[in-house]
TORLUM-791081 format. One record per residue: residue number from 1; residue in one letter; chain; x, y, z of N, C-alpha, C in turn. Coordinates in Angstrom, 1 decimal. Example, Ala and Ser with C-alpha at 12.3 -4.5 7.8 and 13.67 -1.06 7.14 Angstrom:
REM residues 2
+--------+-------+------+--------+--------+--------+--------+---------+--------+--------+--------+--------+
| gudren | kolnu | pado |  neast | nnorth |    nup | caeast | canorth |   caup |  ceast | cnorth |    cup |
+--------+-------+------+--------+--------+--------+--------+---------+--------+--------+--------+--------+
|      1 |     A |    A |   13.2 |   -5.7 |    7.8 |   12.3 |    -4.5 |    7.8 |   13.2 |   -3.3 |    7.8 |
|      2 |     S |    A |   12.8 |   -2.2 |    7.1 |   13.7 |    -1.1 |    7.1 |   12.9 |    0.0 |    7.9 |
+--------+-------+------+--------+--------+--------+--------+---------+--------+--------+--------+--------+
//
This chain:
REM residues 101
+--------+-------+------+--------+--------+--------+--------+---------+--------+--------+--------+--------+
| gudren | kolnu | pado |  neast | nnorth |    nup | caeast | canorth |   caup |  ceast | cnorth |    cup |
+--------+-------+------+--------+--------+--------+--------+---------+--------+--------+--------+--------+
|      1 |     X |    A |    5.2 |   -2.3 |  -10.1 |    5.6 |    -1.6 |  -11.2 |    4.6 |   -1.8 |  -12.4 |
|      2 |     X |    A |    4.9 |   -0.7 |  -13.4 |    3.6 |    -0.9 |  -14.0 |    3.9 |   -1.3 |  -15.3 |
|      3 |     X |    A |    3.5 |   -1.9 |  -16.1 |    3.6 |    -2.7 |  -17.1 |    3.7 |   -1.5 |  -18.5 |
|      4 |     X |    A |    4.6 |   -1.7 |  -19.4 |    4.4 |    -0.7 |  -20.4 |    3.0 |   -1.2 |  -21.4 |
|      5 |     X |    A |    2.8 |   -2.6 |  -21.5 |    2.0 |    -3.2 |  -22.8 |    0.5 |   -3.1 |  -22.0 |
|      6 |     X |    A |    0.5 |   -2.4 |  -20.5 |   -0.9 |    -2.0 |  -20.3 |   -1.9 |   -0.9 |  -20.6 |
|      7 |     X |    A |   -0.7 |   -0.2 |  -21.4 |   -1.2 |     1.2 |  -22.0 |   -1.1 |    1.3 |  -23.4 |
|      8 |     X |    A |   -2.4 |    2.5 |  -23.7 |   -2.4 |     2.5 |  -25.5 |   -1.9 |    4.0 |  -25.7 |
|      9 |     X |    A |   -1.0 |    4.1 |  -26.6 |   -0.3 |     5.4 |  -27.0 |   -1.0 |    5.5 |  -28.5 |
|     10 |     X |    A |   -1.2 |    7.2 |  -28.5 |   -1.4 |     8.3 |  -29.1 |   -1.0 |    8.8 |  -29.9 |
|     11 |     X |    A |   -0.7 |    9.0 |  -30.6 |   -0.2 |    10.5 |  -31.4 |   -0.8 |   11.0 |  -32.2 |
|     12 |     X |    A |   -0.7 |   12.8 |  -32.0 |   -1.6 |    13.4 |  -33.3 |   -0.6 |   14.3 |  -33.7 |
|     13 |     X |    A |    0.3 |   14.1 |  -34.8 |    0.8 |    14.9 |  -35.7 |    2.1 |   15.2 |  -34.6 |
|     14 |     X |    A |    2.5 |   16.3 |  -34.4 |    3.5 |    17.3 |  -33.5 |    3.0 |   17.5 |  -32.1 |
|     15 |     X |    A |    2.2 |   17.1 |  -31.9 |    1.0 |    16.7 |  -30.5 |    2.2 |   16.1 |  -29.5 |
|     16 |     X |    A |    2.4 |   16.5 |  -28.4 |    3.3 |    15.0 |  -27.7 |    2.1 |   13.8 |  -27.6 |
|     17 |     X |    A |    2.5 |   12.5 |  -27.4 |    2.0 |    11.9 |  -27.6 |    1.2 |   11.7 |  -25.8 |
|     18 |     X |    A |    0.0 |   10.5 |  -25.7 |   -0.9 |    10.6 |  -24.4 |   -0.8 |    9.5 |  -24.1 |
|     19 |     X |    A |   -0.7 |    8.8 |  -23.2 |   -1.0 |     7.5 |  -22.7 |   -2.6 |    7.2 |  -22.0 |
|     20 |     X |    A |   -3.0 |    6.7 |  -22.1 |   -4.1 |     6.5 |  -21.8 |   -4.2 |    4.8 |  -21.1 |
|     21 |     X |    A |   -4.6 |    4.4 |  -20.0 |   -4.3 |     3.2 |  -19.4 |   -6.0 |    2.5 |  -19.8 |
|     22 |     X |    A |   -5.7 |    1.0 |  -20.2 |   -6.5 |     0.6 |  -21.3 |   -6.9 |   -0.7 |  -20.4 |
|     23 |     X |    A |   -8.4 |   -0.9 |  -19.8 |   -8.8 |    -2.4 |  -19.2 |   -9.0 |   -3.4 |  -19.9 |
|     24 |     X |    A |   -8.4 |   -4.5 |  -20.1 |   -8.4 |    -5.7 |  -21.1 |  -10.1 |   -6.3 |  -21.2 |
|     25 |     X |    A |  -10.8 |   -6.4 |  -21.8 |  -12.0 |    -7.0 |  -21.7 |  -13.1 |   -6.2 |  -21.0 |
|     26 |     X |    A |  -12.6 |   -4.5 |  -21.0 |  -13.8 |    -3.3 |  -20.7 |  -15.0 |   -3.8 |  -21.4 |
|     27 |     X |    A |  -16.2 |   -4.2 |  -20.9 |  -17.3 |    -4.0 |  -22.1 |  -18.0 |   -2.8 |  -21.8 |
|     28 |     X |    A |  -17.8 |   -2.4 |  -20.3 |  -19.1 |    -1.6 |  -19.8 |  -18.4 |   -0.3 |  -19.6 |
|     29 |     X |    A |  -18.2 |    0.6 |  -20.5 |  -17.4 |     1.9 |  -20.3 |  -18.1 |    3.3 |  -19.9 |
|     30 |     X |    A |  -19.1 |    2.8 |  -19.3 |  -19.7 |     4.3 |  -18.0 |  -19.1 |    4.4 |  -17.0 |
|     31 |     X |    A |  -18.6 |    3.1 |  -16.5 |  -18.1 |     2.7 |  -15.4 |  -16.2 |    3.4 |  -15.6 |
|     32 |     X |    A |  -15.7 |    3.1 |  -16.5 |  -14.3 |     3.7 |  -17.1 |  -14.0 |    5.1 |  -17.0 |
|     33 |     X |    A |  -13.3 |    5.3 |  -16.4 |  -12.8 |     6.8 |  -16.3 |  -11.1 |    6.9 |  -16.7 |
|     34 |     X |    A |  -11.2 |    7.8 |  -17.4 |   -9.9 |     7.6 |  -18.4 |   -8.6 |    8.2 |  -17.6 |
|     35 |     X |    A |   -7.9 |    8.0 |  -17.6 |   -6.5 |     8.7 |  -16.9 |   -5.8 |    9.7 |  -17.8 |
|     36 |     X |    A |   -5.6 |   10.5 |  -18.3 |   -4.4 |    11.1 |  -19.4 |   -3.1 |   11.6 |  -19.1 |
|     37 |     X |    A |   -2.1 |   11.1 |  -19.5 |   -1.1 |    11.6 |  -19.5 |    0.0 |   12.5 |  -20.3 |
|     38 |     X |    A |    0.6 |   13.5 |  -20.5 |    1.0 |    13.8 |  -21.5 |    2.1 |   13.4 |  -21.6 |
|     39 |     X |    A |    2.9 |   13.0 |  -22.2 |    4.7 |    12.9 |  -22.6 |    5.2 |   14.0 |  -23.3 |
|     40 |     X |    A |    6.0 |   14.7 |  -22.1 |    6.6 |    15.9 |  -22.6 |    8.3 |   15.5 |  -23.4 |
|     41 |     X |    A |    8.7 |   15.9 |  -24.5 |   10.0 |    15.4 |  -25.3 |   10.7 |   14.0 |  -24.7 |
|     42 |     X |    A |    9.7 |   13.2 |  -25.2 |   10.1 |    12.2 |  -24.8 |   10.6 |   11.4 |  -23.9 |
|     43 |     X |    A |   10.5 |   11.9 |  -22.6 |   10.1 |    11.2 |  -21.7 |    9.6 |   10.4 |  -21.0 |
|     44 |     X |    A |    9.5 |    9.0 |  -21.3 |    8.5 |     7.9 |  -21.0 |    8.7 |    8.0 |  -19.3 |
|     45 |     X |    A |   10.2 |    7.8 |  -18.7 |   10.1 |     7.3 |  -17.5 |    9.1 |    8.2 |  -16.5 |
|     46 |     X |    A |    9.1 |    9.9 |  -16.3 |    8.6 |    10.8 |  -16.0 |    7.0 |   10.4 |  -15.9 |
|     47 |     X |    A |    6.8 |   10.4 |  -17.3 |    5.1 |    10.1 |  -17.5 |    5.0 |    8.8 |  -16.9 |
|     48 |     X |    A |    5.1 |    7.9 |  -16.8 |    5.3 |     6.4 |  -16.0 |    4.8 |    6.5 |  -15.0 |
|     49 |     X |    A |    5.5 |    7.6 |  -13.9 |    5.7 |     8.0 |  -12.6 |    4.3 |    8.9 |  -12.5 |
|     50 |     X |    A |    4.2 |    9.8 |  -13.2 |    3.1 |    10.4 |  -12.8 |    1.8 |    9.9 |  -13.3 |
|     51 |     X |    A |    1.7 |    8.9 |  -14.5 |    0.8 |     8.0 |  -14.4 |    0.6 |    7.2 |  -13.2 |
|     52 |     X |    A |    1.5 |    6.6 |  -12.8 |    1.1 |     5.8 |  -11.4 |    1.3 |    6.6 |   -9.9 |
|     53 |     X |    A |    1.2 |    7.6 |  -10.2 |    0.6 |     8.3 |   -9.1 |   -0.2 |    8.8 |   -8.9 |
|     54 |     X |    A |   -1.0 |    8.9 |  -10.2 |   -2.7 |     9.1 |  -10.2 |   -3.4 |    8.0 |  -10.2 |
|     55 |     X |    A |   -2.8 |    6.8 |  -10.7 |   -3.6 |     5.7 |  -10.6 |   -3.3 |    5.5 |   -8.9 |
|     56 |     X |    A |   -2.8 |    5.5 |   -7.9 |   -2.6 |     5.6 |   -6.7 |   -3.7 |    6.1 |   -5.9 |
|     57 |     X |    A |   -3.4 |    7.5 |   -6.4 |   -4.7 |     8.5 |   -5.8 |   -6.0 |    8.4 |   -6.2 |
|     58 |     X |    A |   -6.0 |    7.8 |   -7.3 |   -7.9 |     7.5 |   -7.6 |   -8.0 |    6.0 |   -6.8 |
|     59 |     X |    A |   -7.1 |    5.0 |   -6.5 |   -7.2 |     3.8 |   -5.9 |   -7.3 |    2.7 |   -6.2 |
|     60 |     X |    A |   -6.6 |    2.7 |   -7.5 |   -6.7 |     1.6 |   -9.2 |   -6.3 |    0.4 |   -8.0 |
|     61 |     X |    A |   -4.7 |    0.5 |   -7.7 |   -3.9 |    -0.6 |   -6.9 |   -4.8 |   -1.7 |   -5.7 |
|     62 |     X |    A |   -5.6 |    0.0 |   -5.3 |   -6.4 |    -1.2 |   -4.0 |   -7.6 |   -2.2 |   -4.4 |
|     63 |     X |    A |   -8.3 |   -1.4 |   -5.5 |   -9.4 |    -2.1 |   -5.6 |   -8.3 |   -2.9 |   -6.8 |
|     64 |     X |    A |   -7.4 |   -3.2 |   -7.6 |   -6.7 |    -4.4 |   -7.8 |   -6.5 |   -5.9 |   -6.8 |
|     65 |     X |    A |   -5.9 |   -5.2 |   -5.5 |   -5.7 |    -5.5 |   -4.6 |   -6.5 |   -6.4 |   -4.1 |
|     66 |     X |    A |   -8.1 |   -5.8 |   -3.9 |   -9.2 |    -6.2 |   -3.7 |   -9.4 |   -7.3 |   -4.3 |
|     67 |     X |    A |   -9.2 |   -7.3 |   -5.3 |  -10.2 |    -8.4 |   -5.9 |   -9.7 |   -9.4 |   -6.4 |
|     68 |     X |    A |   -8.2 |   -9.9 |   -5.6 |   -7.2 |   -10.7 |   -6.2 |   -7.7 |  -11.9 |   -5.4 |
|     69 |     X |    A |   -8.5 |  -11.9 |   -4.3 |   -9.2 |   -13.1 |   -3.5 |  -10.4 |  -12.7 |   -3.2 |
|     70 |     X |    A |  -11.6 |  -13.3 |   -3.0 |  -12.8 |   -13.5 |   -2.5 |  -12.9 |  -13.0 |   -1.2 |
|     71 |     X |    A |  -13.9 |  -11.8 |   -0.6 |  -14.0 |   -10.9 |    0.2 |  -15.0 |  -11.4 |    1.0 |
|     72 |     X |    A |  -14.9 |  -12.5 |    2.2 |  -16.7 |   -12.3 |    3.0 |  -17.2 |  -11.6 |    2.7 |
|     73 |     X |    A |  -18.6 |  -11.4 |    3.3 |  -19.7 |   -10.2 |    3.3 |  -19.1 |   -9.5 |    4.7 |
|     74 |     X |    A |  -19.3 |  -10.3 |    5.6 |  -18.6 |   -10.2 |    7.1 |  -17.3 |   -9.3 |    7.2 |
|     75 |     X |    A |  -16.2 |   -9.8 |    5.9 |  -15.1 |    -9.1 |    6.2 |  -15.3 |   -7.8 |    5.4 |
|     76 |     X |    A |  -15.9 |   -7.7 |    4.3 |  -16.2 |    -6.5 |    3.3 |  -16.8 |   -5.4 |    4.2 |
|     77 |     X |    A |  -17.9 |   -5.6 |    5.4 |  -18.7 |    -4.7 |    6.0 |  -17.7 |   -4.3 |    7.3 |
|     78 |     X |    A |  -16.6 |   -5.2 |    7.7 |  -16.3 |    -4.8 |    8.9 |  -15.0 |   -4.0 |    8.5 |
|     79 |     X |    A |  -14.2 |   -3.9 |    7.2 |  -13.1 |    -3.2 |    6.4 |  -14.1 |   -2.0 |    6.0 |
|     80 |     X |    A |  -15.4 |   -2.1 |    5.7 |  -15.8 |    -0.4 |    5.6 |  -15.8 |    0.2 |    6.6 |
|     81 |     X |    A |  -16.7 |   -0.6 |    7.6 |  -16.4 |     0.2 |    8.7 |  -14.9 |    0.7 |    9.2 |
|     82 |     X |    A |  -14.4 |    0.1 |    9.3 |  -12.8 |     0.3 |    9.7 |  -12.1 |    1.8 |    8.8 |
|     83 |     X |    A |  -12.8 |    1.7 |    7.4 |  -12.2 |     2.5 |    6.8 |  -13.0 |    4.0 |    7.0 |
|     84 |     X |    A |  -14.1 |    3.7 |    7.3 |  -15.2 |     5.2 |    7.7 |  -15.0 |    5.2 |    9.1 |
|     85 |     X |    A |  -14.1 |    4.2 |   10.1 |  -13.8 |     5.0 |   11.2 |  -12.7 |    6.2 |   11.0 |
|     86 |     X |    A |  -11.6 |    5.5 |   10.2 |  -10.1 |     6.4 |    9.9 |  -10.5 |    7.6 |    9.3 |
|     87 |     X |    A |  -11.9 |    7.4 |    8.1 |  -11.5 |     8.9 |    7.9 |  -12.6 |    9.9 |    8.5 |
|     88 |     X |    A |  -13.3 |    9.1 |    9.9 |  -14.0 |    10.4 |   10.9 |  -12.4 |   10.7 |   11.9 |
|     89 |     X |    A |  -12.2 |    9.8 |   11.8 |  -10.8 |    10.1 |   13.1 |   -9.8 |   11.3 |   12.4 |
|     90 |     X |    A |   -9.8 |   10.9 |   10.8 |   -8.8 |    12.0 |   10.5 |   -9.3 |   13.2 |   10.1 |
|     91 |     X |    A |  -11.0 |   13.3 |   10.0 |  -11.9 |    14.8 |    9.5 |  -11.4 |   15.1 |   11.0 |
|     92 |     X |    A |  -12.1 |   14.6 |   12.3 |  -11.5 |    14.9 |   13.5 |  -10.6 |   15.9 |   13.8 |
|     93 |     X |    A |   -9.1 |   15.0 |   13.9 |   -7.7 |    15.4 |   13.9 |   -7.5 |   16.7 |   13.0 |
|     94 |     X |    A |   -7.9 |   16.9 |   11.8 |   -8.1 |    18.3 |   10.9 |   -9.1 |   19.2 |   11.6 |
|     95 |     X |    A |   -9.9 |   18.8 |   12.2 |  -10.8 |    19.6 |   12.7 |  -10.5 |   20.9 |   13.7 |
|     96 |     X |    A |  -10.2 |   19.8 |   14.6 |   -9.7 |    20.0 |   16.1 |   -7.7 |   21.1 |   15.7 |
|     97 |     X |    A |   -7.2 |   20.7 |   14.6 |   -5.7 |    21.7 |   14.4 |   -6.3 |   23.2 |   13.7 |
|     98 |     X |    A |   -7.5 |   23.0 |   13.5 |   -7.9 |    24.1 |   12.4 |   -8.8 |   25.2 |   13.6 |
|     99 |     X |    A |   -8.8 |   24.4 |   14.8 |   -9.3 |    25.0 |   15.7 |  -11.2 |   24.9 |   16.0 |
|    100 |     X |    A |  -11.8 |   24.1 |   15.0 |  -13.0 |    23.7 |   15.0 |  -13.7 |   22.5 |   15.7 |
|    101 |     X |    A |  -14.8 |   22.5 |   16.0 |  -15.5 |    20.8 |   16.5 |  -16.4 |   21.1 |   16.1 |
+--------+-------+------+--------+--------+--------+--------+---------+--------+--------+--------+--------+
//
């Protein structure tokens, strides 16, 4: 679940207000890519939900995930591979329903 005090809120005038999800101790913000959210009439829980399901689909949680313990090199190279086998297997499987090879 996602923390409310991890985000900085917005407002400009009659604007609904934006959430914007904020890295504690960012120095290097090239690397930052911003999330936006809008809050339609007040709605926090809604926007919540759709915040964290784009932080999902960009992959915030995994690389959180990642980096909550120390990664061999060994295990880092053999989880890529693993992960660029699944997604030749699943271009594959789309391939092959779409009627192509």
């Amino acid at each position: 679940m996602l923390r409310r005090d991890a985000f900085f809120c917005t407002e400009f005038g009659d604007q609904p207000a934006t959430f914007r999800l904020v890295e504690k101790g960012e120095s290097n913000l090239k690397e930052f890519s911003s999330l936006e959210v809008k809050v339609v009439g007040n709605d926090l829980e809604k926007a919540m939900k759709v915040l964290k399901r784009k932080l999902q689909k960009d992959g915030v949680f995994l690389r959180l995930k990642a980096k909550r313990s120390y990664e061999k090199p060994s295990e880092c190279r053999r989880r890529k591979r693993r992960e660029s086998e699944r997604r030749q297997r699943t271009k594959q499987f789309k391939n092959a329903r779409r009627g192509r090879y």
